[in-house]
N, C-alpha and C positions, 0 to 999 in steps of 0.2 A: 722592479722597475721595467725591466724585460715585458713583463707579463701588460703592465698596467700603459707601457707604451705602443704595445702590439706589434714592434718591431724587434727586429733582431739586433743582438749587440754585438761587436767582436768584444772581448774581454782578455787583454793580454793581461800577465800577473810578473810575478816579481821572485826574489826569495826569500822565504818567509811561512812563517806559521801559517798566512794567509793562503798558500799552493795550497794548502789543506781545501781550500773552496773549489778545486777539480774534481772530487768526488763526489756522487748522488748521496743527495738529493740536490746540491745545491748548483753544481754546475756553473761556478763563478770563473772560471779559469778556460782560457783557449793556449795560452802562449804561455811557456817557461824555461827560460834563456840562463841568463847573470844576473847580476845586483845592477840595479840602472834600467834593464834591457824593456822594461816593461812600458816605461815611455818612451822609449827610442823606436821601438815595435810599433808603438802605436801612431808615432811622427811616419812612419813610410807606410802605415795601413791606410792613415789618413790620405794620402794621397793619392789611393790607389781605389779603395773604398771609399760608396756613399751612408753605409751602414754606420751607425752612431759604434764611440767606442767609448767604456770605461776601462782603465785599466787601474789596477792596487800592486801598489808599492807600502811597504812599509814605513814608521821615521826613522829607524835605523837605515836602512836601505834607502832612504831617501838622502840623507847627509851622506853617506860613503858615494852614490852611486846617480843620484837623482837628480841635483842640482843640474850639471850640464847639460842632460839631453830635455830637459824642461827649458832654460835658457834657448835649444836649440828649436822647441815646439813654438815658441813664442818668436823669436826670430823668425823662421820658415812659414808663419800662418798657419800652423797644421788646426786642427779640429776634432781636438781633441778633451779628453776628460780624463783629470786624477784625480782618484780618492787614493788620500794619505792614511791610510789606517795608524793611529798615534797613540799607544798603549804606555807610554813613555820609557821603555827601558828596549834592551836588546835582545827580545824572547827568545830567540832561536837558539841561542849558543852561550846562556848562561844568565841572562840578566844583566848583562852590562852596559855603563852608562854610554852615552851619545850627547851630541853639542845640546839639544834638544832639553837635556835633565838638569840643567844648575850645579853639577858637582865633575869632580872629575874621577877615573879609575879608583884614585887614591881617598874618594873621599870630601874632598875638597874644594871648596864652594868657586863657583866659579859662573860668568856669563853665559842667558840661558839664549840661546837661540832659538826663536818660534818659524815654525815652517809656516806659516803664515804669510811673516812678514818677508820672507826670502820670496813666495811669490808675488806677494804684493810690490816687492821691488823692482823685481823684473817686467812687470806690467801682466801682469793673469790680469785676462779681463774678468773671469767671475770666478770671485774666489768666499767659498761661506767655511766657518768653523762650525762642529756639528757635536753632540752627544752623542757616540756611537751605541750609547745603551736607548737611546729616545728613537724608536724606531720612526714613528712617522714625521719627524726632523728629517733623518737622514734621507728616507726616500723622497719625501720633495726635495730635499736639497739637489738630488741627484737628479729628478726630472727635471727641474730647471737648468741644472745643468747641461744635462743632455739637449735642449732646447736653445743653449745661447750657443750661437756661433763662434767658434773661435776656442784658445784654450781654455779651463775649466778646471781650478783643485776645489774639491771639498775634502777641508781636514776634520778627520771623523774621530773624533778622542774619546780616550777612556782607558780606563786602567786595564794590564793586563789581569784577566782572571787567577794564573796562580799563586802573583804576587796579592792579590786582593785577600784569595780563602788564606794564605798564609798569616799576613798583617791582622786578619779576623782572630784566629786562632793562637797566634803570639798575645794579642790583647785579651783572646778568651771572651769573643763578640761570639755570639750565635746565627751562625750562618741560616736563616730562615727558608726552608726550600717551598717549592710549587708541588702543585698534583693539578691531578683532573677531577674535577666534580662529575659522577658519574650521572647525577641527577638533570645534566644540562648538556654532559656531551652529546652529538650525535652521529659519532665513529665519521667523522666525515675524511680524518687523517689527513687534514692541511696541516695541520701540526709535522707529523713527523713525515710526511710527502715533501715538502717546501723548506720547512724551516729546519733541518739537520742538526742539531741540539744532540751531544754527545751521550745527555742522560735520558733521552726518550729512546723506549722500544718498545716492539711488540710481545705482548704474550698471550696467549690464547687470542689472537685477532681481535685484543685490545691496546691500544695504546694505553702507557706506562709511564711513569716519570723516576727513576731511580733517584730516591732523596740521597744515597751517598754521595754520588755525584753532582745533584744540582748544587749550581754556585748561589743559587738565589739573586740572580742579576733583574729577571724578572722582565726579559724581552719578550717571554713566549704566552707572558699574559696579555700581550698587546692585538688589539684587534683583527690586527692584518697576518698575525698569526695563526689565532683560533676565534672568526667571525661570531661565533658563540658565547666566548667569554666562557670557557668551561674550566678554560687553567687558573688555577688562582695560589695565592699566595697561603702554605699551611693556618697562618695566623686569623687567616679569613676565613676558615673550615666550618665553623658553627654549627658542627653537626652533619653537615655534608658527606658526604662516600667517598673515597676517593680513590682512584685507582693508580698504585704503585707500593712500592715497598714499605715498609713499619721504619718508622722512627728510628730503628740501629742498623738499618737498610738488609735484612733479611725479610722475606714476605712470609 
């Protein structure tokens, strides 16, 4: 979004698996306070800056800590933008549930509260729900974002990843991973430069896709990742080369 707006963002963040986006390549992260802090940071940047700001919070951290300094964004006119990163459980500290999941600690069904509709109460003037796996959803969502005046959530959903390979492999689904066709790549390394994907590296000054590791989510075949189309799904191989690990992920 950064790149495609040619402006600078501030990006204050939260606590959360998401601080993990402070590291290169992805440099999503400027600010990291408390649970809350990340919009409340961003209501007094607002004021002080003309620079556009995203900030990520998570939905755990958005129901413990988020609610009021949103209410207080929208009150105050600040000018600002949240993404709600919504994987629906409490990844940081165990998996556990939040108002957000339908159930309680114990199990137990109960009313689901959508962060949606808590902004849409308070009056967010632009608020989009998004597929956080559908990459070019999210980034216009967020350009438009960044473009309307005023507050701004985009709630970005999607399951977390370890809950997903688990529920795959309790069921005994086959986790389908990606590689690189080596017959299309052309080492441009927008892949593993930009997109920071846990299972890509280099070896021999080629980029790599560790199948033990990929989830098979299937973000990194998307255009804005690799302009080539060189990543692809194993199932699509048809003969193709592919650079990364053997199928029991030793090479």
């Amino acid at each position: 979004v950064e790149r495609k707006l040619k402006r600078r963002l501030i990006k204050p963040s939260d606590i959360g698996c998401y601080t993990l986006g402070y590291q290169h390549p992805l440099g999503a992260v400027d600010t990291h306070f408390c649970m809350g802090a990340s919009i409340g940071v961003s209501c007094g940047f607002s004021k002080a800056l003309d620079d556009p700001i995203i900030c990520t919070i998570g939905d755990s951290t958005f129901f413990h800590a988020g609610i009021p300094p949103l209410v207080n964004a929208v009150f105050n006119k600040a000018n600002i933008n949240v993404l709600v990163l919504d994987n629906g459980t409490t990844a940081m500290t165990g998996h556990q549930p939040h108002p957000g999941v339908g159930f309680t600690g114990i199990g137990e069904p109960t009313k689901r509260i959508k962060i949606e509709d808590i902004a849409k109460a308070i009056g967010v003037g632009y608020l989009r729900v998004v597929d956080i796996y559908d990459l070019p959803q999210l980034v216009k969502a967020l350009e438009d974002a960044v473009r309307f005046d005023g507050v701004s959530v985009v709630v970005a959903k999607g399951p977390c990843m370890i809950i997903e390979i688990r529920e795959k492999r309790r069921k005994r689904v086959e986790i389908v991973p990606y590689f690189i066709d080596e017959e299309v790549c052309v080492d441009c390394r927008l892949c593993i430069n930009r997109f920071g994907c846990p299972a890509m590296y280099l070896m021999n000054e080629k980029v790599r896709i560790a199948r033990s590791l990929c989830a098979g989510c299937g973000v990194c075949g998307d255009r804005l990742v690799c302009p080539k189309g060189a990543i692809k799904r194993m199932s699509e191989a048809s003969g193709a080369t592919g650079k990364g690990e053997g199928p029991s992920g030793r090479k």
